[in-house]
C-alpha positions in Angstrom: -24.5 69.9 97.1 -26.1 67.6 94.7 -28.6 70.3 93.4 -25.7 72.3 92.7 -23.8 69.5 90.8 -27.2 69.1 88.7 -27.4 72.7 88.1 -23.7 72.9 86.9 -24.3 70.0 84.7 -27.3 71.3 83.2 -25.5 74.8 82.6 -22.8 72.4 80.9 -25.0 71.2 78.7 -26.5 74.2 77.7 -23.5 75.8 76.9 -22.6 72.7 74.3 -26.0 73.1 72.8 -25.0 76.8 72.5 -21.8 76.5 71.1 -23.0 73.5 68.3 -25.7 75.4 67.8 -23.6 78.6 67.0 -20.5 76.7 65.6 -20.4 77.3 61.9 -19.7 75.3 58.8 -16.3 76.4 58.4 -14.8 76.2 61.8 -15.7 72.5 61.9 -14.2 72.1 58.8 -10.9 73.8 60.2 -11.1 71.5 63.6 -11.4 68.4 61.4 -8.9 69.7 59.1 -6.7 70.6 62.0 -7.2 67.4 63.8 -6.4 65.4 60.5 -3.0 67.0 60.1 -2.3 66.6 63.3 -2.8 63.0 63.4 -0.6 62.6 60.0 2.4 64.3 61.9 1.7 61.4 64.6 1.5 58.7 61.9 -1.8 58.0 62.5 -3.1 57.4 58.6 -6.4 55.9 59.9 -7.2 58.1 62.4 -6.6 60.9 60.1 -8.5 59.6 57.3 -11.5 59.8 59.5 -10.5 63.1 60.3 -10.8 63.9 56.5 -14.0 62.5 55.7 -15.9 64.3 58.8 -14.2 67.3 56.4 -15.9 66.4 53.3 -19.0 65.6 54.9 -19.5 68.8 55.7 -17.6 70.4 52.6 -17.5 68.1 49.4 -15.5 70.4 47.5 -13.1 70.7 49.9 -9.4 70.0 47.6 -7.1 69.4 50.8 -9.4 66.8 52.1 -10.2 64.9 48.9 -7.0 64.5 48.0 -5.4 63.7 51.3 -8.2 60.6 52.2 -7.9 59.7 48.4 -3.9 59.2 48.9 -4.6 57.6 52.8 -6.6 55.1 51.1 -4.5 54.3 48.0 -2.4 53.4 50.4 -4.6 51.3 52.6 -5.0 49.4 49.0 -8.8 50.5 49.2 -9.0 51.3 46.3 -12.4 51.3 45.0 -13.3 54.1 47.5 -9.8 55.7 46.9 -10.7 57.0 43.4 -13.5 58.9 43.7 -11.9 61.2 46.1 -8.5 61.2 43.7 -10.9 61.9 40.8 -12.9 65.0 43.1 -9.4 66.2 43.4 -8.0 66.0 40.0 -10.9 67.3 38.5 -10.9 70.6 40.5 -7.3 71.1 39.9 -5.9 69.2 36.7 -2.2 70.2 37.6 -1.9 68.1 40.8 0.6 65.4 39.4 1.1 63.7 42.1 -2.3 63.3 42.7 -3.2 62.6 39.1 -0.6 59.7 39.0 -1.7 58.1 42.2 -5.4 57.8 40.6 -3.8 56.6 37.2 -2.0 53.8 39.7 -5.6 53.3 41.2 -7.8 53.0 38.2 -5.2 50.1 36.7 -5.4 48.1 40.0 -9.6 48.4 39.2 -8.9 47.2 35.9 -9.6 50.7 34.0 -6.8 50.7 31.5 -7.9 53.2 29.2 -8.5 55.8 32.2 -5.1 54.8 33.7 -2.8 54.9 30.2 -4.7 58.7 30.3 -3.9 59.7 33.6 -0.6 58.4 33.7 0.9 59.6 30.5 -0.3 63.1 31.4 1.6 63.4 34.1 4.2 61.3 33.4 6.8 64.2 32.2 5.6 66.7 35.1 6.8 64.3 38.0 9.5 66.2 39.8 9.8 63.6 42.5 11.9 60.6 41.0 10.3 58.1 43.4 7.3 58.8 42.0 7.7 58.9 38.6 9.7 55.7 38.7 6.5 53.9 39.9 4.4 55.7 36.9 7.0 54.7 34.3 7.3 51.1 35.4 3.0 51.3 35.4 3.3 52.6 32.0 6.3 49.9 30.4 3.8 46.7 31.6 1.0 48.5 30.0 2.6 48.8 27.3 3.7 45.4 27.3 0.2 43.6 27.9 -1.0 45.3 25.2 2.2 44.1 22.9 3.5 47.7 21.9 7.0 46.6 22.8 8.3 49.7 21.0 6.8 52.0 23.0 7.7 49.8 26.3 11.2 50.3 25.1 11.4 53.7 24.5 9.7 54.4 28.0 12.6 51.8 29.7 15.0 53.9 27.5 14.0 57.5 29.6 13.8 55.2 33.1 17.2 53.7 32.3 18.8 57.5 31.4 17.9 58.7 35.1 17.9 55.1 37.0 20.4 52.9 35.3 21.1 50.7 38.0 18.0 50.3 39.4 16.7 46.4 39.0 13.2 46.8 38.0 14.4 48.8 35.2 17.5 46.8 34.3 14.6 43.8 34.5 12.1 45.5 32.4 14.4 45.8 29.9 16.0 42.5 29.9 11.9 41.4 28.9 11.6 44.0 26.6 14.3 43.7 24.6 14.3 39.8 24.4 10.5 39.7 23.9 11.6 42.2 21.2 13.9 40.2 19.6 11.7 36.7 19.7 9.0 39.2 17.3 11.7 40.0 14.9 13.3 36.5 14.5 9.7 35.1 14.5 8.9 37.7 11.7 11.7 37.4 9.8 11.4 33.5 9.5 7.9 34.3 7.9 9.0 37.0 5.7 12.5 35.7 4.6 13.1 32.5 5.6 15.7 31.8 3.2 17.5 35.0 3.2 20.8 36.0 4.2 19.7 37.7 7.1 18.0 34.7 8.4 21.2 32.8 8.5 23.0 35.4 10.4 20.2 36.0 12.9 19.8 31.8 13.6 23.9 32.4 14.0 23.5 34.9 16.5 21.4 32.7 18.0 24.0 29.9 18.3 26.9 32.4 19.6 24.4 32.7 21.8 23.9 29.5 22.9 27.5 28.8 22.8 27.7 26.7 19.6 30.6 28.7 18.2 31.0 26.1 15.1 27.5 26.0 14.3 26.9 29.8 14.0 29.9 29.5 11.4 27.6 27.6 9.4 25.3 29.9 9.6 27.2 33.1 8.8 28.7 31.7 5.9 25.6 30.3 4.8 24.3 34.0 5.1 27.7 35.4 3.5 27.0 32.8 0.7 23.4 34.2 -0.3 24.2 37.9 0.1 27.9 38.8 0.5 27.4 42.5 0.9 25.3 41.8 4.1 26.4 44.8 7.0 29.5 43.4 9.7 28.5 39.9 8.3 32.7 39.4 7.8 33.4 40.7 11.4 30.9 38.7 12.9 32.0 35.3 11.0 35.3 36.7 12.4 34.5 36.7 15.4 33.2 33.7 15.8 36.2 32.3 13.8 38.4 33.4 16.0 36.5 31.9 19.3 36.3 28.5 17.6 38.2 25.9 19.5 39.0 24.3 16.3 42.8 26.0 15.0 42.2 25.6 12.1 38.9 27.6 12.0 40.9 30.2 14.3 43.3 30.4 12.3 41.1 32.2 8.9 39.8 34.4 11.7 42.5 37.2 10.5 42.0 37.0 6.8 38.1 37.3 7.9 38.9 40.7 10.0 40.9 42.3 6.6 37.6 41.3 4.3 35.6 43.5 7.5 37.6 46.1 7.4 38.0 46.1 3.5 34.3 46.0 3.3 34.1 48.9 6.1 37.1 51.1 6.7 35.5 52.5 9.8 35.4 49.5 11.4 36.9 50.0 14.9 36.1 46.6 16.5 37.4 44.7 12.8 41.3 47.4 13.0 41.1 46.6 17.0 41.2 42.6 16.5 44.2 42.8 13.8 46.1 45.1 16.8 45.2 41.9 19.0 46.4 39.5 16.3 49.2 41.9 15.4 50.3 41.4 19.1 49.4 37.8 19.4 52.0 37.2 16.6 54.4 39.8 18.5 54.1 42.5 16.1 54.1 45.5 18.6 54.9 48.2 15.6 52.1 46.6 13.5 49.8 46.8 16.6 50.3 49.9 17.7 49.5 51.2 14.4 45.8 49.1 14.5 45.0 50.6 17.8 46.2 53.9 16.9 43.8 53.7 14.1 40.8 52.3 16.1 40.9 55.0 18.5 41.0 58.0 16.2 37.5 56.3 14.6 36.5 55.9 18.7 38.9 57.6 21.1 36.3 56.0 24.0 36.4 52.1 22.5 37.5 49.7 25.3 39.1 47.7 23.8 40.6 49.7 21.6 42.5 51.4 24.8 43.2 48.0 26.2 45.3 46.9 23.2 47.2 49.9 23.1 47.8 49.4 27.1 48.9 46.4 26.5 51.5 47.5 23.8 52.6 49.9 26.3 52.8 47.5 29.0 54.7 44.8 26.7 57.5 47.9 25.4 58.0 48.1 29.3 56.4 51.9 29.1 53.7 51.3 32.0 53.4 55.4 32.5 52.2 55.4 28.8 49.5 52.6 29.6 48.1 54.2 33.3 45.8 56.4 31.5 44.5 54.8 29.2 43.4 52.0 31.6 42.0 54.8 33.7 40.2 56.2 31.6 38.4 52.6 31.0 37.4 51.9 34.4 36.1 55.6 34.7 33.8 54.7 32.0 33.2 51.4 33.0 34.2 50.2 36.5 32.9 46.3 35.7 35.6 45.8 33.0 37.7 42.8 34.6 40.5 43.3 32.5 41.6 46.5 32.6 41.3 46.4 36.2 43.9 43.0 36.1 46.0 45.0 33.8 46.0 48.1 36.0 46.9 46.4 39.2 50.1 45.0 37.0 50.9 48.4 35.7 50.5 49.8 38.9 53.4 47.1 40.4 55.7 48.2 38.1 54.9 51.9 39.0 55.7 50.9 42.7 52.7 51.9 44.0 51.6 48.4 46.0 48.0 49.9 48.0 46.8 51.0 44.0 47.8 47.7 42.7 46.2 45.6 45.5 42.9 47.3 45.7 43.1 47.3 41.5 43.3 43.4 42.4 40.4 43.3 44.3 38.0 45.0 41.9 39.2 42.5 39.3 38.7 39.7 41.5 35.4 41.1 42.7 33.6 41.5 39.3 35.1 39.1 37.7 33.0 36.5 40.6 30.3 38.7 39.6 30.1 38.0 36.1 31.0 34.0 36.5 28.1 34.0 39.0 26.2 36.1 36.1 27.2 32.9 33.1 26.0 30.8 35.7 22.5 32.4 36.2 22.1 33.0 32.3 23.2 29.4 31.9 20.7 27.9 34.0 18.2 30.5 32.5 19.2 28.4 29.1 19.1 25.1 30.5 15.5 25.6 32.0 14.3 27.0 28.8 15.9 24.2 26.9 13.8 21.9 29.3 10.8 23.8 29.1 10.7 23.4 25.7 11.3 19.6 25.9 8.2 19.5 27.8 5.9 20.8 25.4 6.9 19.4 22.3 6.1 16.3 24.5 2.5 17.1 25.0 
């Protein structure tokens, strides 16, 4: 018995030596191959990357297995040993995009810029998969913002923001881009022209910003002073006239509106704020003629179709008001008011379920944007403070 058991073994063994001996190149490379696939349908990435490099020890130039253990171990964040294979990939077949981005993503995080801007820009319009070319886009924008081309940054947020525009990386990358953006033209323009008109209205921006309503109207009339002829310079003293606390300064808010629309005839937002004075004074004929007038310059304004809503609403004609309210929260569902103003019209119109869940949007965003003031507020309050601290040092 046991000579027979040594005999079988030995015939075992020589029938592995046979079959190694006799097994070729390629059907290892298919078993390895086979194996590695295999183990990627059972979500076994490290397995299978194992799997892949037996492959291309054997076959080098092998393209499935190059590019499969260079995209296991991009993911593995190994990335030093990731690239070559991505690169043995790419370089036999320049159209893999996927591929191509993925060692563009690789050759940043080994601090290869030049090689990465390369890679990813060529690829960049080829991406079919939006996941993907999310990722490369948002590569590309802080690129292009460590290396101060803001322009370009914006531009590239501009294409991310036309397919993802609610997506908050890209909403957030352009929040930096454009403020970064507009701290190197302020800083610029106080070198260039730091007595010019422009200057004043810019540092009054700055203070509507900030909420010092009476201090931007220093400003813009300081700038109106040195150049009247500046662009919107008499709607935006205007409108900050008209947000003043101070009557008296809200009160030369409507002469400032005329001078705008004097100045500009096509000023929608300057006819659209003498319909909401025209109402304000109860002037519904006058009104309705301002916001008639603003809408044939911008049939899509906002406010615009809220005025003339409200004229509606106000002649007791809510039927006449319904679409044009609709038609703003089609464009824009966060616009608190003409949700309010629908849920009214909708009362009138006896249709209660319409008019409560109307309520309920308006009540919704409008905690969203009080929760927003109260973020951006803080935001200025911490940068107020941060500045404090170094002009101390």
């Amino acid at each position: 018995m046991k000579g027979l058991v040594l005999l079988l073994m030995v015939a075992l063994g020589a029938i592995g030596v046979l079959g190694q001996s006799n097994s070729s190149a390629a059907e290892q490379v298919r078993l390895h191959s086979q194996r590695a696939h295999q183990l990627l349908t059972e979500k076994k990435p490290e397995l299978a990357a194992k799997e892949f490099a037996a492959v291309i020890a054997v076959d080098p130039t092998n393209l499935d297995a190059q590019a499969n253990l260079g995209v296991l171990l991009f993911f593995q964040r190994k990335y030093t040993v990731a690239e070559p294979h991505l690169r043995v990939a790419v370089d036999q077949q320049p159209d893999l995009a996927k591929i191509r981005a993925l060692l563009g993503m690789c050759e940043r995080r080994l601090g290869k810029a030049d090689a990465a801007r390369t890679d990813l820009e060529a690829v960049v319009a080829k991406l079919d998969d939006p996941g993907i070319k999310m990722e490369v886009g948002l590569e590309l924008i802080e690129m292009d913002t460590a290396s101060g081309d803001l322009a370009k940054a914006a531009a590239a947020v501009e294409v991310l923001k036309e397919s993802a525009p609610t997506d908050p990386r890209v909403l957030y990358a352009a929040y930096r881009i454009y403020t970064d953006l507009a701290g190197e033209a302020m800083l610029g323009l106080s070198v260039a022209a730091p007595e010019s008109g422009q200057m004043y209205q810019a540092m009054a921006h700055e203070l509507v910003r900030q909420h010092d309503i009476n201090g931007a109207i220093v400003d813009f009339r300081k700038a109106l002073a040195i150049n009247p002829n500046l662009p919107g310079i008499h709607y935006e003293l205007a409108e900050a006239l008209h947000a003043s606390p101070d009557q008296k300064l809200h009160a030369e808010a409507e002469s400032e509106y005329k001078l705008a629309v004097s100045a500009n005839s096509s000023d929608e937002k300057a006819v659209t704020r003498l319909g909401d004075l025209a109402v304000d004074h109860g002037d519904l004929d006058a009104a309705a003629n301002y916001y008639k007038k603003a809408l044939a310059l911008a049939p899509n304004d906002a406010d615009a179709l809220l005025g003339a809503a409200r004229v509606f609403n106000e002649r007791n004609d809510p039927a006449s008001a319904l679409p044009l309210l609709e038609q703003i929260v089609a464009a824009d569902a966060s616009n608190v008011q003409a949700h309010y103003r629908l849920s009214v019209v909708y009362r009138k119109l006896n249709r209660p379920a319409d008019a409560k869940r109307e309520l309920a949007e308006y009540q919704k965003y409008k905690d969203m944007k009080e929760k927003l003031r109260k973020i951006y507020k803080d935001l200025r309050l911490q940068d107020e403070s941060d500045e404090s601290m170094k002009e101390s040092r």
